[in-house]
Each structure stands twice: as structure tokens, then as C-alpha cells.
N, C-alpha and C positions, 0 to 999 in steps of 0.2 A: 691587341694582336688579332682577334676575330671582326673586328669593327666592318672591315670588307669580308667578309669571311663568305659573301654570298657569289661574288666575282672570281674565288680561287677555281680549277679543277680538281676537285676530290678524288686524286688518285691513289689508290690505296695499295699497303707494301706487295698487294702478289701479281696486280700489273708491274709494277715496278722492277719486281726481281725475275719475271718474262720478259724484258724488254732487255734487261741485263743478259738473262742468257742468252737470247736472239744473237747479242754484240760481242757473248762468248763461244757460240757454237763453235764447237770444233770442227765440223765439215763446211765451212768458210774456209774459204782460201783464205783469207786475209781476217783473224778475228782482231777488233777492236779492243775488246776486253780481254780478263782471264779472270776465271776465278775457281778460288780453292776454298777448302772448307766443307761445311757445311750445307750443301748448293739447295733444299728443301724450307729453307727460310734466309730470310734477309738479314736478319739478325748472325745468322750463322757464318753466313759468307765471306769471304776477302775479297777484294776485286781490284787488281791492278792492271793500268792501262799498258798495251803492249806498243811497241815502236809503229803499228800501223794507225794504231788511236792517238799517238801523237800527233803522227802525221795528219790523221782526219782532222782533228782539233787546232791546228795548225794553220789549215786551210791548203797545205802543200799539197794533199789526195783526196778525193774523193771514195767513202764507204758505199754507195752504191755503185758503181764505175768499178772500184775492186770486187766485189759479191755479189751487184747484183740484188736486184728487193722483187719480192712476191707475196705481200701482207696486206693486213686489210687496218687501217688506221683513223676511225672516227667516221667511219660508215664509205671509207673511202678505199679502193680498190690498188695499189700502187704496185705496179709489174714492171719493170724494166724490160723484161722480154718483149714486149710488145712497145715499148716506148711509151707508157704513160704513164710516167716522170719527168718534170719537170723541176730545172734547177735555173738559178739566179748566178748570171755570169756578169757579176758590174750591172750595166745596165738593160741586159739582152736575157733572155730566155732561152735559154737552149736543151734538147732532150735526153731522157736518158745515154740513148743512142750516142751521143757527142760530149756528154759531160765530161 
């Protein structure tokens, strides 16, 4: 199982259960996620997808298009307010702005 073990990204459980609350925040209009529980470990937590993370998952809506992003993701700046997002429409590119 570790044989590629040098290829994976070692992401570890407290990015991980930030990136879940990001998708649960409550002052999101539209959250993805929810979770109850225990929300201080990942271990503790419950997380059920709500009818707009169906839909993101789906491909029916767009999560940034409904909320909106202003995070910084692997040294990378991604603000929809300004338009620098990009998303993959079939074969075309098109901006936050239009997604």
C-alpha cells in the first residue's frame, strides 16, 4: 500500500476537517455540507451532504457561482470577486463571473 507512498499529498485530518467546515459554514448562503457533533476533531464529527451538495456533486450548480470563493489553495490566490476563477465548461473556459 505505501509502495507509491512518495506520489500521495500528505494531507492531514486538520486540513481536512477545515476544508469540511469552509463547505459547512453557516453564513454561506448555500452550505454544501453540515455537520454535527463534535466539530473540534474529525473523529468526532458527522457530516451530511445537504440538497445544495447534491446538487454541486451532480454537476446541476455550481459552489462557487452560489458563495462565491476568497481562499488561498496551494500558494494560489482564488477570489471570484475579482474574477480569478476559472472553471472548465466542456471544452471552453469561462470566469468566475459567468460560471
Amino acid at each position: 500500500m505505501t509502495s507509491n507512498a512518495e506520489h500521495l499529498d500528505p494531507v492531514g485530518d486538520l486540513y481536512l476537517l477545515a476544508r469540511l467546515r469552509g463547505l459547512a459554514d453557516s453564513h454561506l448562503p448555500h452550505p454544501a455540507l453540515e455537520l454535527t457533533g463534535d466539530l473540534s476533531c474529525i473523529r468526532g464529527c458527522e457530516v451530511r451532504v445537504t440538497v445544495t451538495g447534491e446538487d454541486v456533486l451532480s454537476g446541476r450548480r455550481n459552489f462557487v457561482e452560489l458563495n462565491g470563493v476568497d481562499d488561498w489553495v496551494g500558494g494560489v490566490h482564488l477570489d471570484s470577486g475579482t474574477g480569478a476563477v476559472w472553471f472548465r465548461r466542456g471544452e471552453e473556459l469561462v470566469g468566475s463571473a459567468t460560471a
